[in-house]
DRENNU-968473 format. One line per field, with one value per residue (C-alpha): residue in three letters; x, z, y. Coordinates in steps of 0.2 Angstrom, whole numbers, plus 5000, padded with zeros to 4 digits. Layout:
N
torgu ALA; ...;
xx X; ...;
zz Z; ...;
yy Y; ...;
//
This chain:
430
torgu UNK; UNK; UNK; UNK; UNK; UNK; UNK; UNK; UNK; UNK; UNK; UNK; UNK; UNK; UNK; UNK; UNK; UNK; UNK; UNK; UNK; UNK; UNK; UNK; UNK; UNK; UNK; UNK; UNK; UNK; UNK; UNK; UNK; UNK; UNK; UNK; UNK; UNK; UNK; UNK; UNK; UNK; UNK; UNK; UNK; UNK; UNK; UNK; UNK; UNK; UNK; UNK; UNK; UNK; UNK; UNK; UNK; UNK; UNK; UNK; UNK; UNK; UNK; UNK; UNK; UNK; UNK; UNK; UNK; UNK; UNK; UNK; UNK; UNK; UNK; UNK; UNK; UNK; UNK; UNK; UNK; UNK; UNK; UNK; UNK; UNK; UNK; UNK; UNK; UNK; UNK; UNK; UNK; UNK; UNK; UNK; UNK; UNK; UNK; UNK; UNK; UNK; UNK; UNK; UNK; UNK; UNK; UNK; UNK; UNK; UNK; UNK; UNK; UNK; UNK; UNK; UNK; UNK; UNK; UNK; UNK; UNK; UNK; UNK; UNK; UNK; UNK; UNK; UNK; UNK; UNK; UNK; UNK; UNK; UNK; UNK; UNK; UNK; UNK; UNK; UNK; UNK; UNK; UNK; UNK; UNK; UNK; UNK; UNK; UNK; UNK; UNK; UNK; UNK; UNK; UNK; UNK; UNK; UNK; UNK; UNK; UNK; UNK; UNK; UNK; UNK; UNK; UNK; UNK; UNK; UNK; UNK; UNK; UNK; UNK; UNK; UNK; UNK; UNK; UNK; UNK; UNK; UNK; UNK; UNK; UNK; UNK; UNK; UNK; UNK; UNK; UNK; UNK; UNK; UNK; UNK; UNK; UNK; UNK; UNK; UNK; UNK; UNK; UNK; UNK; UNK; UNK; UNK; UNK; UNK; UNK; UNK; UNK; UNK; UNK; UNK; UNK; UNK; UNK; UNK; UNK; UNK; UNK; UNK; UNK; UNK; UNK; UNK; UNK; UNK; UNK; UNK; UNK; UNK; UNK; UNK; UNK; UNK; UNK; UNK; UNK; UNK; UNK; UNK; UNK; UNK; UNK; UNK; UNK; UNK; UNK; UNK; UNK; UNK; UNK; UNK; UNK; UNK; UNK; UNK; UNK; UNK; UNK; UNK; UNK; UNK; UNK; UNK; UNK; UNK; UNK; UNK; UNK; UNK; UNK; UNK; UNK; UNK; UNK; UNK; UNK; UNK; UNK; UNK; UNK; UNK; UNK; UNK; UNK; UNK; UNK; UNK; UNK; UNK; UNK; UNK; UNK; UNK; UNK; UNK; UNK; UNK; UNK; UNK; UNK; UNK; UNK; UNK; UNK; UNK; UNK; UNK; UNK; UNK; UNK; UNK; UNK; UNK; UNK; UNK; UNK; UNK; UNK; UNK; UNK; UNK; UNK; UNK; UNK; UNK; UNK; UNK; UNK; UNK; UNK; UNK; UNK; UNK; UNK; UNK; UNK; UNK; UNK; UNK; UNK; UNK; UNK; UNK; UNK; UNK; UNK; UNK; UNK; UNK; UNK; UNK; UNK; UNK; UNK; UNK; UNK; UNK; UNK; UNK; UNK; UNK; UNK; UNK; UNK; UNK; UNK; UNK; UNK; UNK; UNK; UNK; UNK; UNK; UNK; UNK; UNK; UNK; UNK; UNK; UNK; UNK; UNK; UNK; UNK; UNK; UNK; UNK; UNK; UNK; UNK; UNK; UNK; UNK; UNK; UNK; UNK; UNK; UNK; UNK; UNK; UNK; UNK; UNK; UNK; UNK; UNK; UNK; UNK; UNK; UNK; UNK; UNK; UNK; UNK; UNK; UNK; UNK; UNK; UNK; UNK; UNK; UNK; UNK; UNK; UNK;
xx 5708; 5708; 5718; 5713; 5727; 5721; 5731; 5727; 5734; 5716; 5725; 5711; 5699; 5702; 5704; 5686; 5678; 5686; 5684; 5666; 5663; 5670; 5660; 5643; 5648; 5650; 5668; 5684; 5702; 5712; 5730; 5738; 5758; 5772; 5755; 5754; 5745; 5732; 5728; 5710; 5714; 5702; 5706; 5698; 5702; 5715; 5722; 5724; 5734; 5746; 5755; 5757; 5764; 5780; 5779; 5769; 5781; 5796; 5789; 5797; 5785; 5775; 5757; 5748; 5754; 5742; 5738; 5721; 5722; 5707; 5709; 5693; 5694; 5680; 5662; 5664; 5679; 5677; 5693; 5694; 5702; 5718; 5722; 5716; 5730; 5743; 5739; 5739; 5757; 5763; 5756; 5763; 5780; 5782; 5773; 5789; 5778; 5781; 5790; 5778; 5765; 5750; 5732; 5720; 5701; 5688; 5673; 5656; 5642; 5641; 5642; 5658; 5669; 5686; 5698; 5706; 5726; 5728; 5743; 5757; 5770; 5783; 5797; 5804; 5817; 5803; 5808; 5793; 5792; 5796; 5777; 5787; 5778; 5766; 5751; 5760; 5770; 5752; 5743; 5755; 5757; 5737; 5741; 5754; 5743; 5728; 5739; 5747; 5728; 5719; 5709; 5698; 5708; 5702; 5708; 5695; 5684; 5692; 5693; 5672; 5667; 5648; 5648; 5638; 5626; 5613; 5596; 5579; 5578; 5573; 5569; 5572; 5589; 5596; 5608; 5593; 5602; 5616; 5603; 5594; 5609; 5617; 5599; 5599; 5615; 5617; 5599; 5600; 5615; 5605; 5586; 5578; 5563; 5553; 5544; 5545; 5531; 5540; 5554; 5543; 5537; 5556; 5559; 5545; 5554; 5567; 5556; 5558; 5546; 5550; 5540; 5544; 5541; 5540; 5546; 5553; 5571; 5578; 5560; 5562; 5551; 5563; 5558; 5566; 5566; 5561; 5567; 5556; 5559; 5542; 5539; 5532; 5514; 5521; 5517; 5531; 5541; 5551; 5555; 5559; 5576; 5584; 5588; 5604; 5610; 5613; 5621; 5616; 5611; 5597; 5591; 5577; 5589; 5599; 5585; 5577; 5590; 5588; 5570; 5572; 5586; 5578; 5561; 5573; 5578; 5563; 5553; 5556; 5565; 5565; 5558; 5544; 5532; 5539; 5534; 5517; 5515; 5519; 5508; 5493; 5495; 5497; 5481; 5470; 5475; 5474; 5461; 5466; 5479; 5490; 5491; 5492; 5510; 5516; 5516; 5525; 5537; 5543; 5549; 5559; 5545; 5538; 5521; 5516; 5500; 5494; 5478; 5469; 5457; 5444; 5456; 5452; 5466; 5474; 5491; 5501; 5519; 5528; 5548; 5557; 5573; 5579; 5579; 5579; 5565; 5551; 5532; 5519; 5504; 5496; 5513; 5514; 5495; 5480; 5472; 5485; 5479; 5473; 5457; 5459; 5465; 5452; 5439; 5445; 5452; 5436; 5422; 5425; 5422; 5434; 5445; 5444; 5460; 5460; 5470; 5486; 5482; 5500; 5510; 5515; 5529; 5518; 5522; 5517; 5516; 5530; 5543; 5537; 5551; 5563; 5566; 5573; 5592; 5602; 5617; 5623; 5615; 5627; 5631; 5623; 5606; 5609; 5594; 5581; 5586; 5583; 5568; 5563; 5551; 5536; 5519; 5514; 5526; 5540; 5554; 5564; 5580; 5584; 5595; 5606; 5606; 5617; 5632; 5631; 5638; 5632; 5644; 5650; 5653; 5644; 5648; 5667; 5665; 5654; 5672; 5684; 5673; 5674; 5692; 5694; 5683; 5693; 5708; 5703; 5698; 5715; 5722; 5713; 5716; 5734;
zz 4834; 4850; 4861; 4877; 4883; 4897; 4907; 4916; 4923; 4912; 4895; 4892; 4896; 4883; 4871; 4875; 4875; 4856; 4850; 4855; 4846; 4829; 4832; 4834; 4819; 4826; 4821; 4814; 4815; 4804; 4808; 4815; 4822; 4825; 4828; 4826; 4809; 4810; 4795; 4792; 4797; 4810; 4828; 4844; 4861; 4866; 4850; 4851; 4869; 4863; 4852; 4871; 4881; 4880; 4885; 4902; 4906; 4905; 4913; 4931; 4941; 4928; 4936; 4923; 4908; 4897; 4886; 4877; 4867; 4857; 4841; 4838; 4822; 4823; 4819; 4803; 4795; 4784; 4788; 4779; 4783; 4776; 4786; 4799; 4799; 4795; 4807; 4821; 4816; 4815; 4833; 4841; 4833; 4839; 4855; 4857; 4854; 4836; 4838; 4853; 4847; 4845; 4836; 4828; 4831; 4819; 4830; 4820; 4833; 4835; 4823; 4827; 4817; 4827; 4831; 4844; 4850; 4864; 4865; 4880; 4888; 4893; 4880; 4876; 4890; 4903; 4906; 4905; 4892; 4896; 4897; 4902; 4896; 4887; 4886; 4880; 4868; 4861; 4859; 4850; 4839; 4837; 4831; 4818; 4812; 4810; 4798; 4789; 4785; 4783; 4799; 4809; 4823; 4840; 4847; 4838; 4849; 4866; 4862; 4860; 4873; 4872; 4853; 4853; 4865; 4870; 4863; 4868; 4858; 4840; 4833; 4814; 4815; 4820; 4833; 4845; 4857; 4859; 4862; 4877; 4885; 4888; 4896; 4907; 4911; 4918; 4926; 4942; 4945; 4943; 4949; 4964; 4960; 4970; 4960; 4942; 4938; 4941; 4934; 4917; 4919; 4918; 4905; 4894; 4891; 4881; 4872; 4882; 4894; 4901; 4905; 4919; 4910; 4921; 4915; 4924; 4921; 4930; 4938; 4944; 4944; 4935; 4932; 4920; 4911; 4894; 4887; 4873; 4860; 4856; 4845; 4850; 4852; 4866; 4856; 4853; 4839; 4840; 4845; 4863; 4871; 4884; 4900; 4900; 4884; 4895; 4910; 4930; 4930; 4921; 4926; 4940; 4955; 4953; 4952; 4965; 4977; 4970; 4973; 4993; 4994; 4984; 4997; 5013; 5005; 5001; 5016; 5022; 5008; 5011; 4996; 4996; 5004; 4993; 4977; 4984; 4987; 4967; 4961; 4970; 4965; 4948; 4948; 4957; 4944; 4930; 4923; 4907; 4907; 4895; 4906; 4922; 4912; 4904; 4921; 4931; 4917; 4919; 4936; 4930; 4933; 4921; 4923; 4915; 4913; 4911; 4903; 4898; 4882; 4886; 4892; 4910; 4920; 4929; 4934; 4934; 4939; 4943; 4938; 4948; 4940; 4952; 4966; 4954; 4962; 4954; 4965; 4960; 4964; 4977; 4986; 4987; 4994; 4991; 4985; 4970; 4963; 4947; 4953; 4955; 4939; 4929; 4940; 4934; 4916; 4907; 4920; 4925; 4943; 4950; 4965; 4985; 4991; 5013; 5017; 5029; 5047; 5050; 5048; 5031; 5024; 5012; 4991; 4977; 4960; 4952; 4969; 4972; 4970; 4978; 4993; 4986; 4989; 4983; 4976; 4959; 4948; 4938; 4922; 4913; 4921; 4911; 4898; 4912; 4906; 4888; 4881; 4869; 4876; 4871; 4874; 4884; 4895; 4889; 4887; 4872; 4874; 4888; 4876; 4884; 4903; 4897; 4885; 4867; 4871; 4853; 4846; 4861; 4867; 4881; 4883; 4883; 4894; 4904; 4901; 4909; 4925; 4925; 4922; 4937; 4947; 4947; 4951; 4964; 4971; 4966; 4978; 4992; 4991; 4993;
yy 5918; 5913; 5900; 5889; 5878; 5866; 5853; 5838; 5822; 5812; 5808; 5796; 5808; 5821; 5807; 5800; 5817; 5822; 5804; 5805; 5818; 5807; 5791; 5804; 5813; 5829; 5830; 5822; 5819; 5830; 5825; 5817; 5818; 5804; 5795; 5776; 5772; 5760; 5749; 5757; 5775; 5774; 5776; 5769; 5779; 5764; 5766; 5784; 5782; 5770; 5782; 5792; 5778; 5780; 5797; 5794; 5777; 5791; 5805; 5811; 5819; 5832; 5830; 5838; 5830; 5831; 5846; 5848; 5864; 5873; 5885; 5896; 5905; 5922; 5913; 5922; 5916; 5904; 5890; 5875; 5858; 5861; 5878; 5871; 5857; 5869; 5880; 5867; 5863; 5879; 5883; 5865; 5869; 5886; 5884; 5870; 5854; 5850; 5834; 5827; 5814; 5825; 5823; 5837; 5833; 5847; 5850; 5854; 5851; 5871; 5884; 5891; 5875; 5876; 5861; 5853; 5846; 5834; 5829; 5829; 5840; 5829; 5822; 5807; 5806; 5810; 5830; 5843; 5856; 5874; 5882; 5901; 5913; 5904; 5911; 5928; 5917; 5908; 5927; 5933; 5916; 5920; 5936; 5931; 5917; 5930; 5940; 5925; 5917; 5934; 5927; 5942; 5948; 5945; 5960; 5968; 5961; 5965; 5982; 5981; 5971; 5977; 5977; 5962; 5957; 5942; 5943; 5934; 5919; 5921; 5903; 5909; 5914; 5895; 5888; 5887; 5876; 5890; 5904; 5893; 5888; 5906; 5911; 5897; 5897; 5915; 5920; 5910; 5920; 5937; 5932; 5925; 5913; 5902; 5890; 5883; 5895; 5912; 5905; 5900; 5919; 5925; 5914; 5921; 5938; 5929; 5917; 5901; 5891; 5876; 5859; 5846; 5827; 5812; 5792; 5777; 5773; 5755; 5755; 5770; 5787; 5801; 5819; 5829; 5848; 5852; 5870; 5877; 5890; 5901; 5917; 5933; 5926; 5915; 5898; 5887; 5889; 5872; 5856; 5853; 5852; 5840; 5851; 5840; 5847; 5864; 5859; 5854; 5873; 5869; 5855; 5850; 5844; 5862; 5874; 5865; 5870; 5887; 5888; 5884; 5895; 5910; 5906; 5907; 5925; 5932; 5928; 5944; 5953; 5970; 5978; 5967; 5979; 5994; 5981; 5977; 5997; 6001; 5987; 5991; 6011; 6005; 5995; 6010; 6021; 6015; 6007; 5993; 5980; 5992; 6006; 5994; 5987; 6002; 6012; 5998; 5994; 6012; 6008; 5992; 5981; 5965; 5960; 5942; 5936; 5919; 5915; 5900; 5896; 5905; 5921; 5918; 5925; 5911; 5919; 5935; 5936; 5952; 5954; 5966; 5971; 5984; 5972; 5953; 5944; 5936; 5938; 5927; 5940; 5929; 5927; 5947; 5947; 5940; 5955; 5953; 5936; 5932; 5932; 5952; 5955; 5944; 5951; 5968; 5967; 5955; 5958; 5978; 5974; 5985; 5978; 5985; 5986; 5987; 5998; 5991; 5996; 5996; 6013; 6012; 6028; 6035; 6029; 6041; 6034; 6043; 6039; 6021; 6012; 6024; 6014; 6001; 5999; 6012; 6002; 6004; 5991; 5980; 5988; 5972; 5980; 5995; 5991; 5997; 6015; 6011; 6022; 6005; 5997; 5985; 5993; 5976; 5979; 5967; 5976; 5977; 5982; 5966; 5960; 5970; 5959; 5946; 5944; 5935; 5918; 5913; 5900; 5892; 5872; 5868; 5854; 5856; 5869; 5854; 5843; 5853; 5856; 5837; 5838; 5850; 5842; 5825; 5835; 5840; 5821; 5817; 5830; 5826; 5807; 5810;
//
């Protein structure tokens, strides 16, 4: 089991966000301590703060008074409402809170059921609560609550970091929402793309593709994103998914910003020309779209292609893993357009490459990409190495680029940037 203990001067706040979660039916309150009862046993957000107000009134000068504190059991554990409740009293009582006002919200919007104590960290008389030591005090309180409740240790886990890792998205194993949102979450940290199209072609080797839908809100033209899950046919397999529901780093305005960035970059990226180099050698010799993917694949590149109806090549995308950047064809050179490889692959009329009249270091196929930066890839990288691969090229083993994040609350995770956020204002207002 694991702890996260957060603090914050927005009592309300954390009230709203777990209270929210109650009146969408996502959750419910379990217990609740030296709380004022009302006569229903339903609790608005105002309610909620009363049973705090005393405490504020008193308090000195704690800034952060507020405590919003998360118990996640192992996914697999099975935890039911009661050990919850007595394992959040135990924890608030031996963590030093267990006579502070103090309610448990259950969270069941995500697979991973786990609960939630706000509460406050100044007593009666207005004096803070000793928080020394307190995260080594609450991981070994985790521990002893493990091994009281026969919960999985998490330990375990720490000692195995890569033991589990992300996968493209696979629709029949559920939690559909969870597997999008760690995609596109982490790869506009890794990739460089310049247009939703190459993005749409990174997103296809884990199952994803994206729309933009238009509507007026207030009178007012919007556009937004829509994630969709597919299967290994590249149809969709599912319904569609707000981009809002992932973050801003999914949505339109924020990869936007990363398109015109990632366009400054690659203008005159330096492995461009060695990229462009092992794509036209490629497509000299050998003579089917198979062979054309399976020979680039091998030196860490993706090919996507993009067809219509009637199998007409209208776009082809090249993924570059050694140096992350996403080339439309077209943008490499014209002689690496769609039309050149539909022109080739359905009508056999084999393309003339001109030759650049500018002294160029001389490529072989086997040592194309060896002048591309020498730094040590990341470690997340490491599938390129892995001998599993697709025969279409799509590589197999790229579950291995990001880590599992299965389980996980976006949207808290969305709430405490908030949280952050408004301390900062708060800061720099005084």
């Amino acid at each position: 089991m694991i702890a996260k203990i957060g603090r914050s001067v927005n009592l309300y706040g954390a009230l709203a966000y777990n209270q929210l979660k109650v009146e969408n039916e996502n959750g419910q309150i379990l217990f609740a301590n030296k709380m004022i009862e009302t006569a229903n046993g339903h609790y608005s957000v105002a309610q909620l703060a009363q049973s705090f107000a005393p405490y504020l009134i008193a308090n000195r000068n704690t800034e952060k008074h507020t405590l919003h504190i998360s118990l996640n059991p192992d996914p697999k554990d099975k935890v039911n409402d009661d050990k919850y409740r007595e394992m959040a009293e135990e924890y608030m009582r031996e963590m030093g809170y267990g006579e502070q006002p103090f309610v448990v919200f259950k969270h069941t919007d995500i697979d991973r059921n786990h609960i939630h104590i706000v509460s406050v960290c100044v007593d009666e008389e207005g004096k803070k609560i000793s928080d020394k030591f307190e995260k080594m005090r609450s991981m070994n309180l985790c521990r002893e609550l493990e091994r009281k409740h026969g919960l999985i240790s998490a330990t375990d886990k720490e000692h195995k970091p890569n033991d589990k890792i992300f996968r493209p998205v696979d629709y029949r194993t559920g939690d559909v929402k969870s597997q999008i949102a760690s995609v596109v979450r982490h790869l506009p940290n890794y990739y460089q793309y310049q247009t939703l199209g190459e993005y749409n072609a990174l997103l296809s080797l884990f199952n994803i593709t994206t729309e933009k839908v238009e509507g007026e809100l207030q009178e007012q033209l919007r556009q937004g994103l829509l994630y969709i899950p597919l299967n290994k046919k590249g149809e969709r397999a599912g319904h569609p998914f707000k981009a809002s529901l992932f973050g801003k780093s999914a949505g339109l305005p924020t990869l936007e910003l990363h398109f015109t960035k990632c366009k400054a970059a690659l203008k005159d990226h330096p492995t461009k020309p060695t990229i462009k180099a092992a794509i036209t050698i490629a497509l000299k010799s050998t003579s089917d779209e198979q062979a054309f993917k399976k020979q680039l694949v091998e030196q860490g590149i993706n090919v996507v292609v993009r067809r219509n109806d009637t199998e007409r090549i209208y776009g082809i995308t090249f993924i570059d893993h050694n140096s992350k950047t996403v080339w439309n064809g077209s943008r490499l050179s014209k002689e690496l357009s769609a039309n050149t490889f539909n022109d080739y692959w359905n009508n056999n009329i084999k393309p003339t490459i001109k030759e650049n009249n500018e002294p160029q270091p001389k490529v072989s196929q086997s040592n194309a990409m060896e002048d591309l930066p020498s730094e040590k890839p990341h470690q997340l990288f490491d599938f390129l190495n892995s001998p599993e691969k697709h025969e279409d090229g799509l590589i197999e083993a790229f579950g291995g680029l990001l880590p599992e994040t299965q389980g996980e609350d976006f949207e808290e995770q969305d709430f405490a940037n908030k949280m952050k956020k408004k301390k900062k204002r708060t800061r720099s207002q005084k």
